[in-house]
LUMFIDO-377880 format. One record per residue (C-alpha): residue in one letter; z negated, x negated, y. Coordinates in Angstrom, 1 decimal. Each point is the difference from the previous one (the first is absolute). Layout:
+-----+--------+--------+--------+
: res :     c3 :     c1 :     c2 :
+-----+--------+--------+--------+
:   A :      Z :      X :      Y :
...
+-----+--------+--------+--------+
This chain:
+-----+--------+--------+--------+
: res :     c3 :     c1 :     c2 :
+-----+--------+--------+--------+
:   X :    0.0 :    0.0 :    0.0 :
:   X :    0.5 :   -1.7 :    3.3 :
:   X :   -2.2 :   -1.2 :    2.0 :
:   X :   -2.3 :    1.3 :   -3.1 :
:   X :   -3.0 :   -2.5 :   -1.2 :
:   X :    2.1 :   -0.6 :   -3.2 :
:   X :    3.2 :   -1.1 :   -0.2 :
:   X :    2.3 :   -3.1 :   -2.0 :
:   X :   -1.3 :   -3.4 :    1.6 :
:   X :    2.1 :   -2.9 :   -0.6 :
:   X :    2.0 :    1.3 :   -3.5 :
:   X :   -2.7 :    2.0 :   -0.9 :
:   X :    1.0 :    3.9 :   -0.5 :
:   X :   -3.2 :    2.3 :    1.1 :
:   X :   -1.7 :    0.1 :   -3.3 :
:   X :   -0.1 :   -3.5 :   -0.2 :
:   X :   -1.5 :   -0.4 :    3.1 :
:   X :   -2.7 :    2.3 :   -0.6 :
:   X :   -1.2 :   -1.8 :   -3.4 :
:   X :    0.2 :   -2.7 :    1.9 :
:   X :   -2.5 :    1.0 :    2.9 :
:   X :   -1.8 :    1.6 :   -2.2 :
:   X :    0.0 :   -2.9 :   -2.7 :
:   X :    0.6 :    2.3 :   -3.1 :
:   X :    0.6 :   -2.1 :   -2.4 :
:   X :    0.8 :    2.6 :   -3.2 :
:   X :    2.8 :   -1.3 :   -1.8 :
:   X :    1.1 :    3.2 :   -0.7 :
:   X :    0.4 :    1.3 :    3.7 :
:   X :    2.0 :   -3.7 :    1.0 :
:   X :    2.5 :    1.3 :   -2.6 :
:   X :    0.6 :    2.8 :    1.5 :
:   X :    0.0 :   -1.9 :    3.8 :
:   X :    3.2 :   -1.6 :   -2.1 :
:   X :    1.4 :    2.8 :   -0.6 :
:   X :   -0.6 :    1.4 :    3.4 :
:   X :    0.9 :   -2.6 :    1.4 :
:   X :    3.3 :   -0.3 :   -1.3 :
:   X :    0.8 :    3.7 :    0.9 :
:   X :   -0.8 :   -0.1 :    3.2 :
:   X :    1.7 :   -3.5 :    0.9 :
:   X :    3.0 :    0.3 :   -2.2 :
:   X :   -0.2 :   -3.8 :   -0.4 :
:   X :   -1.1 :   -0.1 :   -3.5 :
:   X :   -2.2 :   -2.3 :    0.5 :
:   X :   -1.9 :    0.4 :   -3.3 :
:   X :    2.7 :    1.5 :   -1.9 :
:   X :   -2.4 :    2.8 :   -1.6 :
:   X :    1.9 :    2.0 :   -2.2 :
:   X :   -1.9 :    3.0 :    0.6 :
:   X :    1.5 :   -0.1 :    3.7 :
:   X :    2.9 :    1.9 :    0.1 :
:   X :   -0.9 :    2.9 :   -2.4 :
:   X :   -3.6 :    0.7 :    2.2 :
:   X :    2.6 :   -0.4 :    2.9 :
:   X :    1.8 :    2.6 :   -1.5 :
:   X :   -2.9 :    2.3 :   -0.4 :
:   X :   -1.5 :   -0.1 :    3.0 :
:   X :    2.9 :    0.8 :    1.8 :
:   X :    0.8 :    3.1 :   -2.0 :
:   X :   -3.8 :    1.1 :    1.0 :
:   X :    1.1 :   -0.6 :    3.2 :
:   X :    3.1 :    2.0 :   -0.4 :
:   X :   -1.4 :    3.1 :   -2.1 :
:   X :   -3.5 :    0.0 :    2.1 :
:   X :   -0.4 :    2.0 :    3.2 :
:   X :   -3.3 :    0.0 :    0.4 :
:   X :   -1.3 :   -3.8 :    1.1 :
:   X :   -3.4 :    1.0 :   -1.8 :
:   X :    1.6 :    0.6 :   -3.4 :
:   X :    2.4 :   -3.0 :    0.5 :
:   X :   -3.7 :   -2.2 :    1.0 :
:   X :   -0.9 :    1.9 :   -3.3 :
:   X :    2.6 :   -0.9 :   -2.5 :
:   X :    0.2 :   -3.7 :    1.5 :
:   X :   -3.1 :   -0.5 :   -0.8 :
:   X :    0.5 :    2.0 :   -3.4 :
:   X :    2.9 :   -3.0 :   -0.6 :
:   X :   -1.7 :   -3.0 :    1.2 :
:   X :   -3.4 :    0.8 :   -2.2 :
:   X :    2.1 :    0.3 :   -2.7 :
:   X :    1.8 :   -3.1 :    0.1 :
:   X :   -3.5 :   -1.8 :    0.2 :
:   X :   -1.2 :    1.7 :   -3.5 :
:   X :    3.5 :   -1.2 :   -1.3 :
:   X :   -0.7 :   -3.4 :    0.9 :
:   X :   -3.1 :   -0.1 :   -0.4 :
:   X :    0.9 :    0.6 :   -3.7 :
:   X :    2.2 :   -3.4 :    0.3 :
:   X :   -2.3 :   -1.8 :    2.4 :
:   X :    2.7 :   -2.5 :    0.5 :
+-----+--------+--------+--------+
């Protein structure tokens, strides 16, 4: 968001930044800053796999949800599910 308290610092998407600043250091959630990461910056940085599928996803939320609560909603819905996947994995 501009001007917002978070936002990418040096090649850092948002996420990042906040584990950072915040210093989480769950493996599980830096995972999914990679993934995130590589969404939002197109640079594929990390090369995550699961990229371009989430991508995919979240942009058919975005596309099928009217309402920004039940967007928040199923977004949230996605992302806790890719953490119990890979939490499965922890890789």
């Amino acid at each position: 968001m501009f001007q917002g308290e978070f936002s990418h610092q040096g090649d850092n998407c948002t996420f990042e930044t906040m584990l950072n600043r915040f210093n989480i250091k769950d493996k599980i959630l830096k995972n999914i800053s990679e993934i995130v990461h590589d969404i939002d910056l197109k640079d594929e940085k990390f090369g995550r796999k699961e990229a371009k599928g989430i991508d995919c996803i979240l942009r058919g939320l975005m596309e099928n949800s009217k309402n920004d609560k039940k967007l928040l909603e199923r977004g949230f819905e996605v992302f806790e599910a890719l953490y119990a996947e890979l939490n499965k994995h922890k890789r």
